[in-house]
C-alpha positions in Angstrom: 0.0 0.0 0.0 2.6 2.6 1.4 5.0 1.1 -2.2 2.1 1.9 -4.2 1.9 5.8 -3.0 5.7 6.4 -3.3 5.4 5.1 -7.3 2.6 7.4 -7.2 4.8 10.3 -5.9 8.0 9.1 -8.3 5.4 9.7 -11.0 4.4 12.7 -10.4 8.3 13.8 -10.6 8.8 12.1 -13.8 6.4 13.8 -15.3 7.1 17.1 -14.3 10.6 16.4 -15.8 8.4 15.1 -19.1 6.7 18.7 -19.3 10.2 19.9 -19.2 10.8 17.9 -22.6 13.9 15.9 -20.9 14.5 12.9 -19.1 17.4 12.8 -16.2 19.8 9.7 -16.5 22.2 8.3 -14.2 24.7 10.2 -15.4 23.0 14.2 -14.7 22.1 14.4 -18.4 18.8 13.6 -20.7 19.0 11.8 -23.7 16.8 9.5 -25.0 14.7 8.6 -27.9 13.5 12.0 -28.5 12.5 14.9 -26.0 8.7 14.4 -24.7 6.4 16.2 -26.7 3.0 17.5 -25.9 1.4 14.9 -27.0 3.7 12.3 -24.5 3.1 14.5 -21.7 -0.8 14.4 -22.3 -0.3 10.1 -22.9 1.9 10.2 -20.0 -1.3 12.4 -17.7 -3.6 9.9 -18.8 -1.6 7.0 -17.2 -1.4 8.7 -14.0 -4.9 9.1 -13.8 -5.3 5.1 -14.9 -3.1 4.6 -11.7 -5.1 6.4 -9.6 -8.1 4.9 -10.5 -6.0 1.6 -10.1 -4.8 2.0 -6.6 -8.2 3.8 -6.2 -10.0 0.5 -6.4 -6.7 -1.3 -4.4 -7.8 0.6 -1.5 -11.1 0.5 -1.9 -11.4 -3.2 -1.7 -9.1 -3.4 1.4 -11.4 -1.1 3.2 -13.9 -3.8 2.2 -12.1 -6.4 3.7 -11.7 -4.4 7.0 -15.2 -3.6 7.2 -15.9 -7.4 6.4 -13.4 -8.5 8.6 -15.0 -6.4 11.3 -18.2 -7.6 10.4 -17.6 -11.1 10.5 -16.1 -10.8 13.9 -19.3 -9.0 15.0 -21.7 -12.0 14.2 -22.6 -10.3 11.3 -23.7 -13.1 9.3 -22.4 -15.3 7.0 -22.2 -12.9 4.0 -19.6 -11.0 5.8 -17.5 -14.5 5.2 -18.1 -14.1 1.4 -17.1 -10.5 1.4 -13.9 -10.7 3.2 -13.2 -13.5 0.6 -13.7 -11.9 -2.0 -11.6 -8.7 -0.9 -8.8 -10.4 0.5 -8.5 -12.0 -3.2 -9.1 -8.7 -4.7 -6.5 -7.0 -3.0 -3.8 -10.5 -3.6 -4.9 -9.7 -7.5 -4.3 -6.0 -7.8 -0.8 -6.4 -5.7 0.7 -8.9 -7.8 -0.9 -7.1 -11.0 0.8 -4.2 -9.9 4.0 -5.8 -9.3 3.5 -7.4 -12.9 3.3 -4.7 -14.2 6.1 -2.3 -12.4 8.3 -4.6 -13.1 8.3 -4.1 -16.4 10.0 -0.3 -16.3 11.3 -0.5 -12.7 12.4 -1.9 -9.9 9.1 -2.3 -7.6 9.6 -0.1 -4.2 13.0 0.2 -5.3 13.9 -3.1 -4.0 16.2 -4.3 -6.9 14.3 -7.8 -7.0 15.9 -10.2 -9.9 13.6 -10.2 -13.0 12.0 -6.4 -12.2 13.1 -3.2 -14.4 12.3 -5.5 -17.4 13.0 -3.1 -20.0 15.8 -0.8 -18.9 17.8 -3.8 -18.4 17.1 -5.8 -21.8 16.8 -2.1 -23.3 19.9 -3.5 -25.5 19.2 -7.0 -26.4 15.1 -5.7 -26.9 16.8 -3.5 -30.1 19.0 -6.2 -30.9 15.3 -8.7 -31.2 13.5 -5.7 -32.9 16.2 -5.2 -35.8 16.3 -9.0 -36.0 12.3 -8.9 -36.6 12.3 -6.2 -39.1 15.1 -7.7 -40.9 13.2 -10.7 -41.5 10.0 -10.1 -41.2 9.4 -6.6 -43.6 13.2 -6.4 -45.3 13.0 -10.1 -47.1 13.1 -10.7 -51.0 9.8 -12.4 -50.6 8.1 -10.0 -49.0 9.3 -6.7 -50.9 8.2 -8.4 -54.1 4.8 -9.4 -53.2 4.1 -5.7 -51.3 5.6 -4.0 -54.3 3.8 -5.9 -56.8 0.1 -5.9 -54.8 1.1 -1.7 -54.9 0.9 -1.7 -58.9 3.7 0.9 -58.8 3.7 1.4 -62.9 0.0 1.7 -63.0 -0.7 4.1 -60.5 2.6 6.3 -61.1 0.8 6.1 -64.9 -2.0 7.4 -64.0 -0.5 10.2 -62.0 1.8 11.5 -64.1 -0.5 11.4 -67.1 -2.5 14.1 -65.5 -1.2 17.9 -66.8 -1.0 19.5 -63.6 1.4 16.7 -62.3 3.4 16.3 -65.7 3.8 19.9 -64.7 5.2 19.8 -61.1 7.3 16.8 -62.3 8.8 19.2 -64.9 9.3 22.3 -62.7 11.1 19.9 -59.8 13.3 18.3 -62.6 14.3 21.8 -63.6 14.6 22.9 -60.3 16.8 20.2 -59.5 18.7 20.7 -62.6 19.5 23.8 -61.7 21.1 23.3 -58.2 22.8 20.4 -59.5 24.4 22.9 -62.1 25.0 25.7 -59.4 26.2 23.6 -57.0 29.1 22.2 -59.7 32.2 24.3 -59.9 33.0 25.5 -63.5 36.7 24.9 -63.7 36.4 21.3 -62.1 33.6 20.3 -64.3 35.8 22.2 -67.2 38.7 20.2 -66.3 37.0 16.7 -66.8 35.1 17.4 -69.6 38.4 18.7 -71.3 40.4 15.6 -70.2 37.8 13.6 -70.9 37.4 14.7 -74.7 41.3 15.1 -75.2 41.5 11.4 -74.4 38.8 9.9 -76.4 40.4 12.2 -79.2 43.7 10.8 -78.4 42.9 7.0 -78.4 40.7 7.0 -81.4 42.3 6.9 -84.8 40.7 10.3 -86.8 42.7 9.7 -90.5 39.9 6.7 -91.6 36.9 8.0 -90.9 38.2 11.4 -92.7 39.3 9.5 -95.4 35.8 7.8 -95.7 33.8 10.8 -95.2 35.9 12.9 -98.0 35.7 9.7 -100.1 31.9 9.6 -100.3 32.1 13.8 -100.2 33.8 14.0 -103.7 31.6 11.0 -105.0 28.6 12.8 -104.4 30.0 15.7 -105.9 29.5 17.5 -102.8 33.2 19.1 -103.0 32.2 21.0 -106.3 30.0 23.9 -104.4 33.1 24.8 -102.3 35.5 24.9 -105.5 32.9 26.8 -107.0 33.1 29.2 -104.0 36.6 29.5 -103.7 37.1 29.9 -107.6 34.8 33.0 -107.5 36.5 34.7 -104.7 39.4 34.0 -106.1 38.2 35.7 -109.0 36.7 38.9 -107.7 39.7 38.8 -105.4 42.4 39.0 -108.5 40.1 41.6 -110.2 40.2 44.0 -107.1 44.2 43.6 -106.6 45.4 43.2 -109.7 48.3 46.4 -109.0 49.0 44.1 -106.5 49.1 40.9 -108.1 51.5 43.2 -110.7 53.7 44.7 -108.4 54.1 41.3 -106.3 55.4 39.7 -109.7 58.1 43.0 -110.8 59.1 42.9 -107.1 60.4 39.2 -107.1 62.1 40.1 -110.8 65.8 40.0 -110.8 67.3 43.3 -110.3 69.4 43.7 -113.2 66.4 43.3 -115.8 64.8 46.3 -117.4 62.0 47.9 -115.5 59.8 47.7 -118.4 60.3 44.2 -118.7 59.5 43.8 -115.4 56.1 45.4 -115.6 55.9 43.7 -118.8 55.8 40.1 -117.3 53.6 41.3 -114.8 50.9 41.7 -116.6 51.3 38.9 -118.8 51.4 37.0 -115.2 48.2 38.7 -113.8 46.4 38.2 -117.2 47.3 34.6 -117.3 46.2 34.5 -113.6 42.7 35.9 -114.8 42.2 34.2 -117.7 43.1 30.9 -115.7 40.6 31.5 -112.7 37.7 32.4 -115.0 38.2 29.3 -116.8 38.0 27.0 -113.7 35.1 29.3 -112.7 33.2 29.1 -115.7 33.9 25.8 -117.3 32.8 22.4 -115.1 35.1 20.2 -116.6 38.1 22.6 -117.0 41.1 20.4 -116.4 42.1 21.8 -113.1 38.9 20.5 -111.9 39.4 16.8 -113.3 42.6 17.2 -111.2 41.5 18.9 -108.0 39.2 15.6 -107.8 41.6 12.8 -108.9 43.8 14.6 -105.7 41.0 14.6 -103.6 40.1 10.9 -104.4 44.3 9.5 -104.2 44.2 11.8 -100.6 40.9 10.0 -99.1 42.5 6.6 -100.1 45.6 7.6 -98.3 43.9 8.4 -95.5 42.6 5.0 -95.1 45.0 2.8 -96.2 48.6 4.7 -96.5 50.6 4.3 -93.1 52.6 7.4 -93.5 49.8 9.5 -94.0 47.6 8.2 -91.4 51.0 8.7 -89.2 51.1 12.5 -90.4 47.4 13.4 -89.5 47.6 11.8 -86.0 50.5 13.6 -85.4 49.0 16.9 -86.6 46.5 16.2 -84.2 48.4 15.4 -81.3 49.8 18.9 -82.1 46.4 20.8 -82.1 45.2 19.5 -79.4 48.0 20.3 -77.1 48.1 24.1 -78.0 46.4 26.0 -75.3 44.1 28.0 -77.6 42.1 24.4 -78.3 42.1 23.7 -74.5 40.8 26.4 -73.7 38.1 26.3 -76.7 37.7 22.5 -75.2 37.0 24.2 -71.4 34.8 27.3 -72.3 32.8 25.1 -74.3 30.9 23.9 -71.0 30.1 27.7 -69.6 28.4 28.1 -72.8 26.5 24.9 -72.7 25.9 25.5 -68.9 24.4 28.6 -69.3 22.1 27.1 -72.1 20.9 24.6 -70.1 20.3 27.0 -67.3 18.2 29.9 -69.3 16.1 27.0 -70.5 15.1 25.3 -67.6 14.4 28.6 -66.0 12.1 29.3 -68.5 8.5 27.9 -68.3 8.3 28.2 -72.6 11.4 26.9 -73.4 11.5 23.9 -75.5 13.8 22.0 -72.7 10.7 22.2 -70.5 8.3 21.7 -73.2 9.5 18.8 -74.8 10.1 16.9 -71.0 6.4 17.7 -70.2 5.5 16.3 -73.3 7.2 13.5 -72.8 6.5 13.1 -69.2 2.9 13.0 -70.2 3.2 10.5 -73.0 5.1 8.5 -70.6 2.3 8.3 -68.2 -0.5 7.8 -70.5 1.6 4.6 -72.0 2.3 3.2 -68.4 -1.4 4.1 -67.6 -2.8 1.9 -70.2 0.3 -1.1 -71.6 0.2 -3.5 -69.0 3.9 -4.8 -70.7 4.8 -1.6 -69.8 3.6 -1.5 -66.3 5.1 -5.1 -65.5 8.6 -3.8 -66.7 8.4 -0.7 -64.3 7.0 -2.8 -61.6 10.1 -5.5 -62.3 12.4 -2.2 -61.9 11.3 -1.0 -58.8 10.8 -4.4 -57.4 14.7 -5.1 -58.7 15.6 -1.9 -57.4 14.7 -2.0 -54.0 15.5 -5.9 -53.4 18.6 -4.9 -54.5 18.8 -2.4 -51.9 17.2 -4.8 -48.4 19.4 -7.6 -49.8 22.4 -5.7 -50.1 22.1 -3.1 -47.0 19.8 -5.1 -45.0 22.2 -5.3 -42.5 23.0 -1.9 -42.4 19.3 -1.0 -42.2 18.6 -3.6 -39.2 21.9 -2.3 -37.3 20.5 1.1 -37.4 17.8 0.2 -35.2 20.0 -1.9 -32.8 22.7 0.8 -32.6 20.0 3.5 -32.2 17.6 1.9 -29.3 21.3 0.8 -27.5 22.4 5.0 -27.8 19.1 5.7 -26.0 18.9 6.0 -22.4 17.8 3.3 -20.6 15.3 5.4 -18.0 13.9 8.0 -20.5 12.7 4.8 -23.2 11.4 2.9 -20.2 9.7 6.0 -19.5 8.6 6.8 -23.4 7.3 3.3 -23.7 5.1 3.4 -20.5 3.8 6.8 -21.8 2.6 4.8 -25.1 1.3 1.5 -23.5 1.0 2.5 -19.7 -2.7 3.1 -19.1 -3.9 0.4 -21.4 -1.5 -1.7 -18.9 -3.2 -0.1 -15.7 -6.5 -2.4 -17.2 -4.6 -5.2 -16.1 -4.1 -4.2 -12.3 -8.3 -3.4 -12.5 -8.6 -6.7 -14.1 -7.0 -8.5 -11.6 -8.5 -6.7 -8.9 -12.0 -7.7 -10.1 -10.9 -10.9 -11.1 -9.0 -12.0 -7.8 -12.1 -10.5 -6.4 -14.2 -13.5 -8.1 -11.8 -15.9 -8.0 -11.8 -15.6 -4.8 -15.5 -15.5 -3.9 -16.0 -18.7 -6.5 -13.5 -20.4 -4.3 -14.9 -19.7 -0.4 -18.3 -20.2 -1.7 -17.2 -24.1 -2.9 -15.3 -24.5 0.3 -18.7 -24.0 2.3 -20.4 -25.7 -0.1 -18.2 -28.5 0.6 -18.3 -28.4 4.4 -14.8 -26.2 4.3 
């Protein structure tokens, strides 16, 4: 009786300490599964009043047994017999109820009786059992499949991303995201890898083959003919414009002990010649000059491909371009450019980025809505995916658990847990009070009844 009151006392300290939001240990500080909130306090309140009404009916029944007691020695009658009996079981039941069920969180009166404090002491081995349960009872192959597949992941994510409002959001998040991922990454780190990276595929891959083959089919086609074309016609308008140049380039290179008249002379027989050639090649399609510009261009883009000097030559000329400083640097400003692309277009709601992944966000979701091939392979990914992940870190996952409840202290999660569970376990101290109570009538009444 007088071990029931100071529990009833303790508690009322503990949860003052809970409206605190803390939880003292043995050490001075408060740690624990999490601080109490409002909402543990107000759990917590409602056990102390289940305990009340618990010891209430304790001492309520041992006043009965008094009075019975009292009675019976009176000459009461013999119904004074039956209710003595029947509180003198009543009170046996609620004690050993409430030693039950003290013993789960402490030690009862104090007393540190073997078997008592339940849960602060097998705090440890009580995560170690949880972890072990979860692992495998919810983190199985078996069981991930068959909750992933009764889900219908593909359909349903099909049906919600076929609507326009959520192809939308799905859009805007991606962008958003794509933008972070793009702020976050420095420029002259991502510049430096995408330069390496390109110098090196350059590098290892042979370039003099599949120049050879492109400017093979290039003159077959005739595709070479538009640029000749070009450059005979600048050429042309270029000699007609500088022709005092053409002329004094030619006297200028003329031996110095000729005439000066012969020297102008031979200039413009040279620039004339010049002229007349170019025009020629400009005007006539099959002018010689032509004929050989394409027999050269054909013998050069068989070299290419088969001639082991020349393909020697051009990997060496491009060895040498792409270790002047000018093409690294064109190589390393090439992703500012593209980063700022990709930035001003997912930024904007209209741009065709953002246009063409709502599109085909929303043609994704209509197909996965409606192709059940479809749907199976999605669900077969996600089911893949995250067996993959609870075979693979299952361990990790379970030791989690185990290595969080064994950080927690032992008092304040004994405490938590009676918050949670406490008054429905304050039924079982009633119980047995009415119980014991019955029990105990049941068995004085077949004791008279058999001459006891």
């Amino acid at each position: 009786m007088q071990g029931t009151n100071t529990e009833e006392t303790a508690e009322a300290g503990r949860e003052q300490h809970a409206r605190d939001g803390r939880s003292p240990n043995a050490g001075g500080g408060f740690a624990g599964p999490g601080a109490f909130s409002e909402a543990d306090a107000e759990k917590q309140r409602g056990v102390r009043r289940m305990k009340l009404t618990a010891t209430g009916l304790l001492l309520f029944v041992a006043v009965v047994y008094v009075l019975a007691k009292w009675a019976q020695n009176t000459g009461a009658g013999a119904w004074a017999g039956y209710v003595a009996a029947a509180a003198e079981a009543g009170m046996v039941g609620a004690l050993a109820d409430w030693f039950a069920v003290t013993a789960l969180f402490r030690h009862p009166l104090g007393i540190p009786i073997p078997h008592t404090a339940i849960i602060p002491k097998k705090k440890d081995q009580l995560g170690v059992s949880l972890g072990e349960f979860v692992g495998e009872n919810f983190l199985s192959r078996t069981v991930v499949r068959q909750r992933l597949r009764a889900v219908g992941i593909g359909s349903r994510l099909g049906t919600w991303l076929a609507e326009p409002e959520h192809a939308d959001r799905v859009t805007a998040e991606l962008a958003t995201a794509l933008r972070g991922a793009l702020t976050v990454l420095r420029d002259s780190d991502v510049q430096a890898v995408v330069g390496e990276a390109i110098t090196r595929r350059a590098d290892a891959q042979e370039i003099a083959p599949g120049i050879g083959k492109m400017l093979e089919k290039v003159v077959t086609d005739g595709g070479h003919k538009r640029v000749v074309d070009l450059v005979c016609v600048r050429a042309h308008d270029w000699l007609v414009v500088h022709a005092d140049s053409v002329m004094d380039a030619v006297e200028g290179g003329a031996p110095g002990w000729t005439p000066r008249f012969v020297d102008k002379k031979v200039g413009e027989r040279v620039y004339k010649e010049l002229l007349r050639f170019v025009t020629e090649m400009r005007d006539m399609p099959g002018h010689p000059a032509r004929g050989a510009l394409d027999r050269f261009l054909t013998d050069f883009a068989s070299d290419l491909q088969s001639d082991t000097d020349t393909r020697a030559r051009v990997e060496h000329l491009k060895r040498e371009v792409l270790a002047r400083g000018e093409v690294q640097d064109l190589i390393a400003s090439a992703w500012s450019a593209v980063r700022q692309m990709i930035v001003a277009a997912a930024e904007d709601e209209r741009s065709e980025l953002r246009l063409r992944v709502r599109a085909a966000l929303l043609s994704l979701g209509q197909r996965m809505a409606t192709d059940a091939r479809l749907q199976e392979k999605v669900d077969g990914w996600v089911e893949g995916a995250a067996v993959y992940v609870v075979t693979t870190y299952r361990d990790e996952i379970t030791s989690l658990i185990t290595d969080t409840v064994a950080g927690w202290d032992a008092e304040h999660t004994s405490k938590k847990i009676e918050a949670h569970i406490g008054r429905d376990l304050q039924f079982i101290r009633i119980n047995g009070t009415v119980v014991g109570s019955l029990a105990g009538l049941l068995i004085y009444t077949v004791s008279r009844a058999l001459g006891g």
